[in-house]
OpenMM code with the backbone's topology and positions (N, CA, C; nanometers):
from openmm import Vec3, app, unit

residues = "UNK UNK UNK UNK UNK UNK UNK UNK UNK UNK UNK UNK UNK UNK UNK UNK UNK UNK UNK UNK UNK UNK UNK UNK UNK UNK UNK UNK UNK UNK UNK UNK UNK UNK UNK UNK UNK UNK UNK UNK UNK UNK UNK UNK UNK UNK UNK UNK UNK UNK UNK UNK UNK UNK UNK UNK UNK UNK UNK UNK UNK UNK UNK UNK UNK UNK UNK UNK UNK UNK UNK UNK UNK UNK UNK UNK UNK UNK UNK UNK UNK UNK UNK UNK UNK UNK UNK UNK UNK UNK UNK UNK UNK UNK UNK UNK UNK UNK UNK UNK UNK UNK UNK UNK UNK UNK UNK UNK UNK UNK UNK UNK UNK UNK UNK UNK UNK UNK UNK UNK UNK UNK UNK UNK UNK UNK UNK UNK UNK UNK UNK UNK UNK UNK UNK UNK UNK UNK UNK UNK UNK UNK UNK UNK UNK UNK UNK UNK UNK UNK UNK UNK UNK UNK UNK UNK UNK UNK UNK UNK UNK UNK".split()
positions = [
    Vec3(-10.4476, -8.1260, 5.9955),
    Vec3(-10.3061, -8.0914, 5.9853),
    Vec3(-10.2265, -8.2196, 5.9657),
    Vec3(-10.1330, -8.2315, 5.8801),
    Vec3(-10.0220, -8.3410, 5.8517),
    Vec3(-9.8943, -8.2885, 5.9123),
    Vec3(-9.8397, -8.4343, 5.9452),
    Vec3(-9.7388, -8.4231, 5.9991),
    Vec3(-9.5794, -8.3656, 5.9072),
    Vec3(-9.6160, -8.3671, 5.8153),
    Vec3(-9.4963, -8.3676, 5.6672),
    Vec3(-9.3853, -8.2868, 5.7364),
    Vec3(-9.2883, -8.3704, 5.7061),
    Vec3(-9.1328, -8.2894, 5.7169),
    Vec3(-9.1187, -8.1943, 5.6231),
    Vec3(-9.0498, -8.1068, 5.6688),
    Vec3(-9.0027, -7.9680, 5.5396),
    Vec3(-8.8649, -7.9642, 5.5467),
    Vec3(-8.8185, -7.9452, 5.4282),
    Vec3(-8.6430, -7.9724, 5.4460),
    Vec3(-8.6008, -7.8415, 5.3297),
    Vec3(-8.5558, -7.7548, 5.3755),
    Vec3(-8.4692, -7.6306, 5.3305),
    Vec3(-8.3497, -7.6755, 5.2758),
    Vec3(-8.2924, -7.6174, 5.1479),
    Vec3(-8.1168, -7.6340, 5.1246),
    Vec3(-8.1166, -7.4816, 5.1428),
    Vec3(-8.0207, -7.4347, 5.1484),
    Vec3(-7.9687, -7.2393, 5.1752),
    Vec3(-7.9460, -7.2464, 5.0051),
    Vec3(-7.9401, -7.1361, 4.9857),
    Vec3(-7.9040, -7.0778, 4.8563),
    Vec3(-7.8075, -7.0204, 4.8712),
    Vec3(-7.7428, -6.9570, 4.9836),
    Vec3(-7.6157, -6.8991, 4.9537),
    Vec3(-7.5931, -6.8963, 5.1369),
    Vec3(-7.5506, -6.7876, 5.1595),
    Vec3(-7.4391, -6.7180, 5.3092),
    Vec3(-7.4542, -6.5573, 5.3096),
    Vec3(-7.4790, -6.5090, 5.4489),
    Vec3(-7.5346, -6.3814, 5.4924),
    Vec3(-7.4007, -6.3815, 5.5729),
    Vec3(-7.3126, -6.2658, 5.5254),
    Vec3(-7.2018, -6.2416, 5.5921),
    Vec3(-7.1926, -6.1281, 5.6604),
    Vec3(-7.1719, -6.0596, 5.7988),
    Vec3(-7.1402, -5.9745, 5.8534),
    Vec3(-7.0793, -5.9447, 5.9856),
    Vec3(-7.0711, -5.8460, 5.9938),
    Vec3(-6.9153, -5.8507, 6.1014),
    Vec3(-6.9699, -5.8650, 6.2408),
    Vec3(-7.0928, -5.9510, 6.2560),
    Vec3(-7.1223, -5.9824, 6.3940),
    Vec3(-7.0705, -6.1650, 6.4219),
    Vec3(-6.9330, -6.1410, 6.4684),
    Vec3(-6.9014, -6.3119, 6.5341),
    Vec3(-6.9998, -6.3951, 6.6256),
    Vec3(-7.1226, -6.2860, 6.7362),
    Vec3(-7.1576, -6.3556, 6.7950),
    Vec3(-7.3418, -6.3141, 6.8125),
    Vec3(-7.4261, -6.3511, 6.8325),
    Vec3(-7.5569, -6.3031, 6.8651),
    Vec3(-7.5438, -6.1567, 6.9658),
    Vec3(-7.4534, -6.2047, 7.0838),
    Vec3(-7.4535, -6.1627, 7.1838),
    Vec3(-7.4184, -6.0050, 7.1255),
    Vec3(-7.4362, -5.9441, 7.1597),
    Vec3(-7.3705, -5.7533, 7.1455),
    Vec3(-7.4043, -5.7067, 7.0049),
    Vec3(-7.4914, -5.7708, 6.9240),
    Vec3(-7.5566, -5.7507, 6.7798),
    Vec3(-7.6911, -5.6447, 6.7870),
    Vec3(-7.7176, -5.5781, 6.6971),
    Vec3(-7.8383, -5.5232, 6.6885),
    Vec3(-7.9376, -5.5925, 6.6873),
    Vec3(-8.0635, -5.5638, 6.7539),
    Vec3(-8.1469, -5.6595, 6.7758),
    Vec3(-8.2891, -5.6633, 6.6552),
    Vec3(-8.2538, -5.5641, 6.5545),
    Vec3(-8.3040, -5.5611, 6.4676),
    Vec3(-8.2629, -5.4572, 6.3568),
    Vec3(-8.2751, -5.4939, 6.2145),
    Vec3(-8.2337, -5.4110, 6.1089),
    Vec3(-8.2409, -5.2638, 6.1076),
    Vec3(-8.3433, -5.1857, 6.1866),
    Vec3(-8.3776, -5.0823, 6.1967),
    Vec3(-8.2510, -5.0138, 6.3482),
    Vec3(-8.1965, -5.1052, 6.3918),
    Vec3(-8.0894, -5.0726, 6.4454),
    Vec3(-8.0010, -5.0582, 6.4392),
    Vec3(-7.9401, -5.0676, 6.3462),
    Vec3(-7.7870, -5.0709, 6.2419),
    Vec3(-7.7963, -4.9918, 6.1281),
    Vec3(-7.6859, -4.9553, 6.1054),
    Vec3(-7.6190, -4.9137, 5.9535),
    Vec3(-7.4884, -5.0242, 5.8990),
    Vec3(-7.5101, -5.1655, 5.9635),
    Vec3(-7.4055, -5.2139, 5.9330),
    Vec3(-7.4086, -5.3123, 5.8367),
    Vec3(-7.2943, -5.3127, 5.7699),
    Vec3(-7.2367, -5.3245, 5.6724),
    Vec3(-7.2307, -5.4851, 5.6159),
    Vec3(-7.3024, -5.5677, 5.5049),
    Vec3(-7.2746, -5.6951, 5.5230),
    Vec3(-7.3098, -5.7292, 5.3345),
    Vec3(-7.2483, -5.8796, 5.3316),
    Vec3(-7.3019, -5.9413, 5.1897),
    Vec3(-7.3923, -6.0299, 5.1953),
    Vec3(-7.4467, -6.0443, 5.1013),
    Vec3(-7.4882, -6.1617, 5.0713),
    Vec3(-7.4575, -6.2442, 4.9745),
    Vec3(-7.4097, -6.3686, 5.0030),
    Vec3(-7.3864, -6.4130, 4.8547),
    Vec3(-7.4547, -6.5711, 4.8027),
    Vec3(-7.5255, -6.5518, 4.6900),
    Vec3(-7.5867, -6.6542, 4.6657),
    Vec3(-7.4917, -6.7791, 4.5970),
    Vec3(-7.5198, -6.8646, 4.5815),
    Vec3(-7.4200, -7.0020, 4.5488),
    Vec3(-7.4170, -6.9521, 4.3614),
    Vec3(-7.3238, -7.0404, 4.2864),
    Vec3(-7.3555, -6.9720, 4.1753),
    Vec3(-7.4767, -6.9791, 4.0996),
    Vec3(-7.5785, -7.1066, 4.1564),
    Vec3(-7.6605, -7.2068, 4.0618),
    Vec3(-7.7661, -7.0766, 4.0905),
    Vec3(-7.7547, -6.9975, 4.1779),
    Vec3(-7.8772, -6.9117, 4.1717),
    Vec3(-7.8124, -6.7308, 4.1331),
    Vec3(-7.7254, -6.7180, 4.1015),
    Vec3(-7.7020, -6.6015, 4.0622),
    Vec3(-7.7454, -6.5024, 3.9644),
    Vec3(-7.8276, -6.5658, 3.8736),
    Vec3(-7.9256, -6.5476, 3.7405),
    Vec3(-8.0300, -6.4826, 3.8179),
    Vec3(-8.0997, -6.5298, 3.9507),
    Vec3(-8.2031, -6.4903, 4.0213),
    Vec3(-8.2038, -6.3574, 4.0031),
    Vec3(-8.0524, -6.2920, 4.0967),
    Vec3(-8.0209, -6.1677, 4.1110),
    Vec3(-8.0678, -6.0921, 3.9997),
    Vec3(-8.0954, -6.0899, 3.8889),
    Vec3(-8.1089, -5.9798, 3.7921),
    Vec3(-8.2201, -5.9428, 3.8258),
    Vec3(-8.1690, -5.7728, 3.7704),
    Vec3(-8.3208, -5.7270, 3.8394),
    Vec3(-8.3322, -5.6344, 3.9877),
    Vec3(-8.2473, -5.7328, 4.0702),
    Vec3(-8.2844, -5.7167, 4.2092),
    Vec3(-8.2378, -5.5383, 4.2302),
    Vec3(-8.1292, -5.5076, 4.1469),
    Vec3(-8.0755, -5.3729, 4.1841),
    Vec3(-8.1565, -5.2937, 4.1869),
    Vec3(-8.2920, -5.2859, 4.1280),
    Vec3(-8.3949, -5.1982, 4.1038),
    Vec3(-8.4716, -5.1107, 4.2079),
    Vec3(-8.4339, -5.2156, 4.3365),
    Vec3(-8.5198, -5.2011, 4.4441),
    Vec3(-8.4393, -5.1648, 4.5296),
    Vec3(-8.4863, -5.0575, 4.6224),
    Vec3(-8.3902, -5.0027, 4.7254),
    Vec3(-8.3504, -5.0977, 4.8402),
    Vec3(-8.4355, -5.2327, 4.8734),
    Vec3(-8.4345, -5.2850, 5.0304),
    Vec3(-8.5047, -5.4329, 4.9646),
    Vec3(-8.4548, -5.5301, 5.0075),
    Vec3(-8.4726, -5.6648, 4.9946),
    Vec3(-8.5093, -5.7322, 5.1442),
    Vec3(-8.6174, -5.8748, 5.1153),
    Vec3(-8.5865, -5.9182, 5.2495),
    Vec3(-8.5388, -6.0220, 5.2268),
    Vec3(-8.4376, -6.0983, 5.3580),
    Vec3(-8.3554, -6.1716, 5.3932),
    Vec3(-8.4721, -6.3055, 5.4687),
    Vec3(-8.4799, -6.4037, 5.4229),
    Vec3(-8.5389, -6.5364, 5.4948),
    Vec3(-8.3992, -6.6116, 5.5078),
    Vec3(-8.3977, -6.6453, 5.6441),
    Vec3(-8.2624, -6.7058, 5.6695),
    Vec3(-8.3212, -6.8322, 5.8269),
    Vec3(-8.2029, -6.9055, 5.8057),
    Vec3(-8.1383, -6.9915, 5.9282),
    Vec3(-8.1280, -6.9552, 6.0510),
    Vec3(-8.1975, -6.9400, 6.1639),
    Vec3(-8.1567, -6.8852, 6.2409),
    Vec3(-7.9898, -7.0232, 6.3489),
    Vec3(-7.9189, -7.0199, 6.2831),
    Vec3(-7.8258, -7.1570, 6.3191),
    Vec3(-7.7230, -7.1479, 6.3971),
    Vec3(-7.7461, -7.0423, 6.4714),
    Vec3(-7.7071, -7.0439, 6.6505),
    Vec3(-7.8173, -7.0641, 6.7634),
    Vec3(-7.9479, -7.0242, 6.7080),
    Vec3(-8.0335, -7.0663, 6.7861),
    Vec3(-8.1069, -7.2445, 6.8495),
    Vec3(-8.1218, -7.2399, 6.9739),
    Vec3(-8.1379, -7.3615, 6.9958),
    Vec3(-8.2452, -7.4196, 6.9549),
    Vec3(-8.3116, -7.5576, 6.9600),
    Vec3(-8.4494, -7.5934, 6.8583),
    Vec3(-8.5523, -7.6064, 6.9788),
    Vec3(-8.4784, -7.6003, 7.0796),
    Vec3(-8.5794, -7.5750, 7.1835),
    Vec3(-8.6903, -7.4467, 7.2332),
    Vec3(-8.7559, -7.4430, 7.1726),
    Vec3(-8.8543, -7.2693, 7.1347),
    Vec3(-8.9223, -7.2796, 7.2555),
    Vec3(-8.8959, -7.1729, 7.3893),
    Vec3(-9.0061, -7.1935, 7.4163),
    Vec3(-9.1463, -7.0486, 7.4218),
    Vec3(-9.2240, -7.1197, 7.4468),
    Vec3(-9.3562, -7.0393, 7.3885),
    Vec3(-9.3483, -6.8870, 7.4390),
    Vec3(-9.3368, -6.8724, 7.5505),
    Vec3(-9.2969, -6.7649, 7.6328),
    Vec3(-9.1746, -6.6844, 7.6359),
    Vec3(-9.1617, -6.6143, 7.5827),
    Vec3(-9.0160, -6.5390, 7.6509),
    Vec3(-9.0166, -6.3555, 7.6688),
    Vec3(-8.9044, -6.3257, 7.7154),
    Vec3(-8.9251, -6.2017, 7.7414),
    Vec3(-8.8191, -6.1783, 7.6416),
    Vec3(-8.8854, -6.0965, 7.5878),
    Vec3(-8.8307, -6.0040, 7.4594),
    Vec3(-8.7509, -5.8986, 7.4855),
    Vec3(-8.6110, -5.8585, 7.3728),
    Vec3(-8.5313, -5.7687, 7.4369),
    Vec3(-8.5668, -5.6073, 7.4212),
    Vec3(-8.7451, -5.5908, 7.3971),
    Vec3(-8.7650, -5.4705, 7.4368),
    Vec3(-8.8567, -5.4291, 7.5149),
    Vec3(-8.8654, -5.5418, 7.6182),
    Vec3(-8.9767, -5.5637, 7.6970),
    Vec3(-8.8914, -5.6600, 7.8793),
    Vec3(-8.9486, -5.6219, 7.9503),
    Vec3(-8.9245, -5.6428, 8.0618),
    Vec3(-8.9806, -5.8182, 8.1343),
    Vec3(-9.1319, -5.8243, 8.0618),
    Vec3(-9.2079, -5.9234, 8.1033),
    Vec3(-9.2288, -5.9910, 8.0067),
    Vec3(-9.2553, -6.1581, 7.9953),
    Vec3(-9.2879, -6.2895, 7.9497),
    Vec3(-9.4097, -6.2352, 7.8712),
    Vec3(-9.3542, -6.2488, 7.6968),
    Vec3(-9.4893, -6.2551, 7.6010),
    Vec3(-9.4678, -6.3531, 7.5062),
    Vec3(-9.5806, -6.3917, 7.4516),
    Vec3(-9.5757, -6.5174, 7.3827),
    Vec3(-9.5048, -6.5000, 7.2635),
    Vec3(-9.4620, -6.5973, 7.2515),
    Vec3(-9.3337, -6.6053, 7.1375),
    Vec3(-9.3722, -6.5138, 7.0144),
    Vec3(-9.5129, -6.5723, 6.9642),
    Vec3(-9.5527, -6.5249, 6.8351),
    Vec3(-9.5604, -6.3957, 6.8501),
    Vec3(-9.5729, -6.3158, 6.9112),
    Vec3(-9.5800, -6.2075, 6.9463),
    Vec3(-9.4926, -6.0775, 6.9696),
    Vec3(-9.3526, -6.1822, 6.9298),
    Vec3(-9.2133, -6.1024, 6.9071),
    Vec3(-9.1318, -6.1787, 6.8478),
    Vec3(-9.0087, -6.1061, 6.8353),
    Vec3(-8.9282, -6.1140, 6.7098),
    Vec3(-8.7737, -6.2050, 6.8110),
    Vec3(-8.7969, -6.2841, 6.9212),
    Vec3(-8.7127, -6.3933, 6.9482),
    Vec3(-8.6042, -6.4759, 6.8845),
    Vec3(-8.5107, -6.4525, 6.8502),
    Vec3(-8.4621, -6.5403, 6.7506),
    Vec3(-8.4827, -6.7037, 6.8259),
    Vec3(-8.5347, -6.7546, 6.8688),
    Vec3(-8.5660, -6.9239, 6.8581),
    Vec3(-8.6768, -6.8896, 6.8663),
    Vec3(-8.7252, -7.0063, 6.7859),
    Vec3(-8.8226, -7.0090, 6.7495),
    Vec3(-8.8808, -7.1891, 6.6709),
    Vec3(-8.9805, -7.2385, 6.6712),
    Vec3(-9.0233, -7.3657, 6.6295),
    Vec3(-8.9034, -7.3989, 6.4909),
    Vec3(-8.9313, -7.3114, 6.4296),
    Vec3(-8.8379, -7.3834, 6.2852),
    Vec3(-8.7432, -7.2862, 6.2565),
    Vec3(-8.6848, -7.1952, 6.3907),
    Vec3(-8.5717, -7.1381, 6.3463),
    Vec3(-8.5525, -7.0766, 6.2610),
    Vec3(-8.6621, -6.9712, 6.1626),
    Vec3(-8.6549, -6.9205, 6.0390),
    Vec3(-8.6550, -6.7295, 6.0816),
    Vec3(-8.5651, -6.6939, 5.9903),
    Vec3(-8.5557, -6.5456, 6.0622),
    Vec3(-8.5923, -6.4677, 5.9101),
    Vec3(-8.6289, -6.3378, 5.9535),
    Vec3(-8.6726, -6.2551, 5.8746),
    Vec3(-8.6107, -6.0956, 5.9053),
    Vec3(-8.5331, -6.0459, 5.7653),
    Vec3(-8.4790, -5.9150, 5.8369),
    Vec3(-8.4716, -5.8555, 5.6646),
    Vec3(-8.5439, -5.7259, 5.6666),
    Vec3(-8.5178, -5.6216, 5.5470),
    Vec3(-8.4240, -5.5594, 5.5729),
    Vec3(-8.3168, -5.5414, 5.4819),
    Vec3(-8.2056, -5.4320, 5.4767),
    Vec3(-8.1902, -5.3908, 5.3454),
    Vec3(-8.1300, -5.2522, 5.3188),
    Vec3(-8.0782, -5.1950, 5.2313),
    Vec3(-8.0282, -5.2497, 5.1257),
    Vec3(-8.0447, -5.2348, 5.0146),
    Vec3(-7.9266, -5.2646, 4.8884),
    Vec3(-7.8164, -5.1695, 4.8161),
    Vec3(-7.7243, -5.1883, 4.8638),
    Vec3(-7.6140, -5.0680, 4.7896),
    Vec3(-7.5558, -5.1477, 4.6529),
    Vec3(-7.5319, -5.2809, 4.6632),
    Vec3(-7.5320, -5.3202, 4.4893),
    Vec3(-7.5627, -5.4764, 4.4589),
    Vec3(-7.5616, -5.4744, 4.3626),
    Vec3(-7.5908, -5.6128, 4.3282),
    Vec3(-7.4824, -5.6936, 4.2386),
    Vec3(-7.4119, -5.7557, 4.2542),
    Vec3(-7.3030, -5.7429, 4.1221),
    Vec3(-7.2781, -5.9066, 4.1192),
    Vec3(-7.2843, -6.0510, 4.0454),
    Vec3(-7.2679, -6.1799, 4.0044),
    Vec3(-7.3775, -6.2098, 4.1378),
    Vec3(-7.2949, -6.2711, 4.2028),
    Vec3(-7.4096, -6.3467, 4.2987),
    Vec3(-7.3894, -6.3116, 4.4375),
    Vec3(-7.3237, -6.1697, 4.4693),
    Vec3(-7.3468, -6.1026, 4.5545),
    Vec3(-7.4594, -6.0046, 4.5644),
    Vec3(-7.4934, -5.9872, 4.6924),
    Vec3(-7.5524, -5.8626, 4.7081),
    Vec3(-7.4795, -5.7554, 4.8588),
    Vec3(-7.4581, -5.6597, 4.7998),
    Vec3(-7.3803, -5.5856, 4.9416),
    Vec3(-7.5232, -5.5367, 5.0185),
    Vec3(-7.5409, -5.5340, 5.1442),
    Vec3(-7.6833, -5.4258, 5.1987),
    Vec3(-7.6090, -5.3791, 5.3163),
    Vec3(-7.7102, -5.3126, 5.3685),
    Vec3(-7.6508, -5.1708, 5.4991),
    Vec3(-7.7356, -5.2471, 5.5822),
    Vec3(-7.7681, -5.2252, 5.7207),
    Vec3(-7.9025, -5.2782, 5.8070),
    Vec3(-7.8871, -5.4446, 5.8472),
    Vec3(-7.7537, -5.4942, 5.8149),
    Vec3(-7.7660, -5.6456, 5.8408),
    Vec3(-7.7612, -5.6394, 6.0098),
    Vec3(-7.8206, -5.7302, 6.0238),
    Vec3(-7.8433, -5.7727, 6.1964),
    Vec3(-7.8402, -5.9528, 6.2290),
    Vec3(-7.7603, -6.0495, 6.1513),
    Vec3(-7.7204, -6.1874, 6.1938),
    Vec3(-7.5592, -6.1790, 6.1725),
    Vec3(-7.5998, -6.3253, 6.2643),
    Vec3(-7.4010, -6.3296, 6.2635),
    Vec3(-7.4172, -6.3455, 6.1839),
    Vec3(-7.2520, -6.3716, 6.1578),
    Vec3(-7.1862, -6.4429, 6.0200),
    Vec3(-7.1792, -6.5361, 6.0120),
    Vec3(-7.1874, -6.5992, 5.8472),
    Vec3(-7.2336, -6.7403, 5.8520),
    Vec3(-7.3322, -6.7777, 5.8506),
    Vec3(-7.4698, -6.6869, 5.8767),
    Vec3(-7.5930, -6.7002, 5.8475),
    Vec3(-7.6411, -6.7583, 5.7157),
    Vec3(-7.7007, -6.9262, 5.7227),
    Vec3(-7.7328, -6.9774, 5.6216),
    Vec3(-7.8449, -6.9249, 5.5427),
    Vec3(-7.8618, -6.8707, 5.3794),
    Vec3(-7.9697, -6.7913, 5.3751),
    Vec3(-8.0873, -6.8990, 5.3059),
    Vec3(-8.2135, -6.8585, 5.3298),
    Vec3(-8.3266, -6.9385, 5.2590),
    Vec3(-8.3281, -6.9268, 5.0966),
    Vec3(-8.4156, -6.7662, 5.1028),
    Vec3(-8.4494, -6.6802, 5.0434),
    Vec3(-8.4072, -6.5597, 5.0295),
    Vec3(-8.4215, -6.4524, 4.8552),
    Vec3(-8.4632, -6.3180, 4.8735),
    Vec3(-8.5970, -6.2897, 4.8228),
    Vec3(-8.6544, -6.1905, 4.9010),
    Vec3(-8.7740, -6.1338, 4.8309),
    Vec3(-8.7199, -5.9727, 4.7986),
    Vec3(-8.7715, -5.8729, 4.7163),
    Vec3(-8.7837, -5.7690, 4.6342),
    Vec3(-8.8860, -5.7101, 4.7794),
    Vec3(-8.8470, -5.6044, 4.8589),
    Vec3(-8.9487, -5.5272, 4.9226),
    Vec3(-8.9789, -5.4298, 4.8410),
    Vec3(-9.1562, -5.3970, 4.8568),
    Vec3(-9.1972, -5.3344, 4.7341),
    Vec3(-9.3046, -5.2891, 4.8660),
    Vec3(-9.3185, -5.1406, 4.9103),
    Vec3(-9.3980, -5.0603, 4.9416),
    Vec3(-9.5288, -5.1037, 4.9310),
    Vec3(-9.5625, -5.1187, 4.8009),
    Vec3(-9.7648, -5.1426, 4.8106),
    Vec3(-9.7834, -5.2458, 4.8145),
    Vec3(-9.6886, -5.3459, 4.8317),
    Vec3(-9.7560, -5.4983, 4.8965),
    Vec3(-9.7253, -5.4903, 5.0314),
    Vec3(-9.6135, -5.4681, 5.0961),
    Vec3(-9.5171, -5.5223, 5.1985),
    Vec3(-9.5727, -5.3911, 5.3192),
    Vec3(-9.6203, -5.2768, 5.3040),
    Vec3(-9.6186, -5.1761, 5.3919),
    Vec3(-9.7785, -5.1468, 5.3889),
    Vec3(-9.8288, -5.1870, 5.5061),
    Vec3(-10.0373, -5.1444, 5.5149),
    Vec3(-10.0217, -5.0228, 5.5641),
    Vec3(-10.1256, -5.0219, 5.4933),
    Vec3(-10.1460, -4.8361, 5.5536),
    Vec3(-10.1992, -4.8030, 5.6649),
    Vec3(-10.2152, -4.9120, 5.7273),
    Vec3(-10.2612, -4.8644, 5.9254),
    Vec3(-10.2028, -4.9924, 5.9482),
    Vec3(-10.0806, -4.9377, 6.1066),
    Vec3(-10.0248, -5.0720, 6.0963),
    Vec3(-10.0099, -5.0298, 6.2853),
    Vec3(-10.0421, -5.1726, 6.3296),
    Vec3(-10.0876, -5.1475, 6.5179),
    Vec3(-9.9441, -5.2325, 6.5755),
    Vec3(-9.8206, -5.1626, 6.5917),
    Vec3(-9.7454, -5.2174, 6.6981),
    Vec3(-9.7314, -5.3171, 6.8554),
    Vec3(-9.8585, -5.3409, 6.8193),
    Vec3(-9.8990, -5.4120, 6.9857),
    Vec3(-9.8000, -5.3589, 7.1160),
    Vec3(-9.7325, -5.4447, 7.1966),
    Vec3(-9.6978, -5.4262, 7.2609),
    Vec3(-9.5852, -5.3290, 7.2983),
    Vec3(-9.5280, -5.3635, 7.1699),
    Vec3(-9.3787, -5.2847, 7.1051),
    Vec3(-9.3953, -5.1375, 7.1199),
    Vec3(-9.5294, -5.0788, 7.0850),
    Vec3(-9.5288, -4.9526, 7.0896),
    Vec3(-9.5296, -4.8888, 7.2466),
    Vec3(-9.5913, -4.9240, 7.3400),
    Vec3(-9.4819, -4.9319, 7.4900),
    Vec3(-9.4193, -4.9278, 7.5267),
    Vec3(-9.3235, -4.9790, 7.4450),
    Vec3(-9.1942, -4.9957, 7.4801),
    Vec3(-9.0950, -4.8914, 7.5153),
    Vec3(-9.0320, -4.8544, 7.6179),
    Vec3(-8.9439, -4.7310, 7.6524),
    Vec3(-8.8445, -4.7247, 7.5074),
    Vec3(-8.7645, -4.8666, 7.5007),
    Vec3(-8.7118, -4.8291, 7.4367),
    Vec3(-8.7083, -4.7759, 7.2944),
    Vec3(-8.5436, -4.7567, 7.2409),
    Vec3(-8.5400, -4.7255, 7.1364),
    Vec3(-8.4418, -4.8610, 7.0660),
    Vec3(-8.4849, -4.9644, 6.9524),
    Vec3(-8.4243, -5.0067, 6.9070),
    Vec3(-8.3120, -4.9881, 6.8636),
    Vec3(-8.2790, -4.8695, 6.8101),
    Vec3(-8.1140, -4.8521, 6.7569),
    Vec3(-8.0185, -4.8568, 6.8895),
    Vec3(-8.1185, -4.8067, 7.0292),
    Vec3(-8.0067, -4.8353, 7.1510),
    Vec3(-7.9715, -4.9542, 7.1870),
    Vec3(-8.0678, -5.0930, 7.1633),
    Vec3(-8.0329, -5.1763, 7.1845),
    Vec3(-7.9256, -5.2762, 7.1223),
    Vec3(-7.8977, -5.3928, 7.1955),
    Vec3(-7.8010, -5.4794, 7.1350),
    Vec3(-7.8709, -5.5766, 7.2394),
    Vec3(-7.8366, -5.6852, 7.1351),
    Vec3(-7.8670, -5.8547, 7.1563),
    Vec3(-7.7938, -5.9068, 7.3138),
    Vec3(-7.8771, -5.9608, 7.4000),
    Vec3(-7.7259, -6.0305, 7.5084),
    Vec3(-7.7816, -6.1939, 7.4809),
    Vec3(-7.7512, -6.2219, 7.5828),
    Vec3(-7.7097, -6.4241, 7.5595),
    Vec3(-7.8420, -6.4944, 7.6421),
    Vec3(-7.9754, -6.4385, 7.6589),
    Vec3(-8.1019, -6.4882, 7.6623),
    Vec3(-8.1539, -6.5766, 7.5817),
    Vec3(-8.1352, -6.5988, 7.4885),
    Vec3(-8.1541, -6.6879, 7.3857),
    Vec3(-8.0897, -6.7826, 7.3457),
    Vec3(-7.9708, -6.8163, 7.4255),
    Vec3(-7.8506, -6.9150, 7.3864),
    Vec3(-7.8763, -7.0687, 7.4333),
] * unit.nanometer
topology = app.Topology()
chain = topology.addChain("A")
for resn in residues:
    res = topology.addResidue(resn, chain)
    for name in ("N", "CA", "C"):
        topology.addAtom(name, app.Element.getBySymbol(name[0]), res)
């Protein structure tokens, strides 16, 4: 293994009407809410195309989170200490978040989607095109998650992670 630095520029800004982590959906499948995306102009050419597809994923900044990851935490659909990799924590080693949402349009170097779950201001990486026969296995094992009492759409984010 090498030590090599990796250095990200954003391509654009993930906008939505969450000001703070705290009281946010704790995942896309918990919301119907409402947000843009907008890429800078140098990548707006990318966008073509993208309307095709019902649901895109979002690689983003996680840039409220602290850089201090630690390995352990208790997850907000779980009661007890599981290892990081093992849930969807927003801190994390390199702070990189991952969330599929909806596409309602695509138009210059916006994209509008339904399902956003970061604040606003979310610096974005990447988009990828979600496409069913790559992105979805056909036997898929929830680990711990499937235990879980809860129901994601009941939840919301609190300030564990700050």
């Amino acid at each position: 293994m090498t030590n090599d630095h990796v250095t990200y520029e954003p391509i654009g800004t993930i906008h939505s009407p969450f000001e703070s982590a705290v009281d946010m959906p704790i995942q896309p499948a918990g919301t119907d809410a409402r947000g843009t995306v907008e890429l800078r102009d140098a990548y707006a050419e990318g966008l073509a195309d993208l309307d095709e597809f019902s649901h895109c994923i979002l690689l983003y900044h996680f840039h409220e989170s602290p850089d201090d990851a630690a390995l352990s935490v208790e997850p907000f659909l779980d009661d007890r200490p599981r290892g990081l990799f093992a849930t969807r924590a927003p801190t994390r080693p390199n702070n990189v978040g991952l969330s599929v949402v909806a596409i309602q349009a695509v138009a210059d170097a916006t994209i509008d989607v339904t399902g956003v779950d970061v604040v606003d201001g979310t610096p974005l990486l990447d988009v990828k095109p979600l496409v069913g026969a790559f992105d979805v296995p056909e036997s898929v094992s929830d680990g711990w998650i499937a235990d879980s009492d809860d129901a994601v759409a009941d939840r919301r984010a609190d300030d564990r992670f700050r």
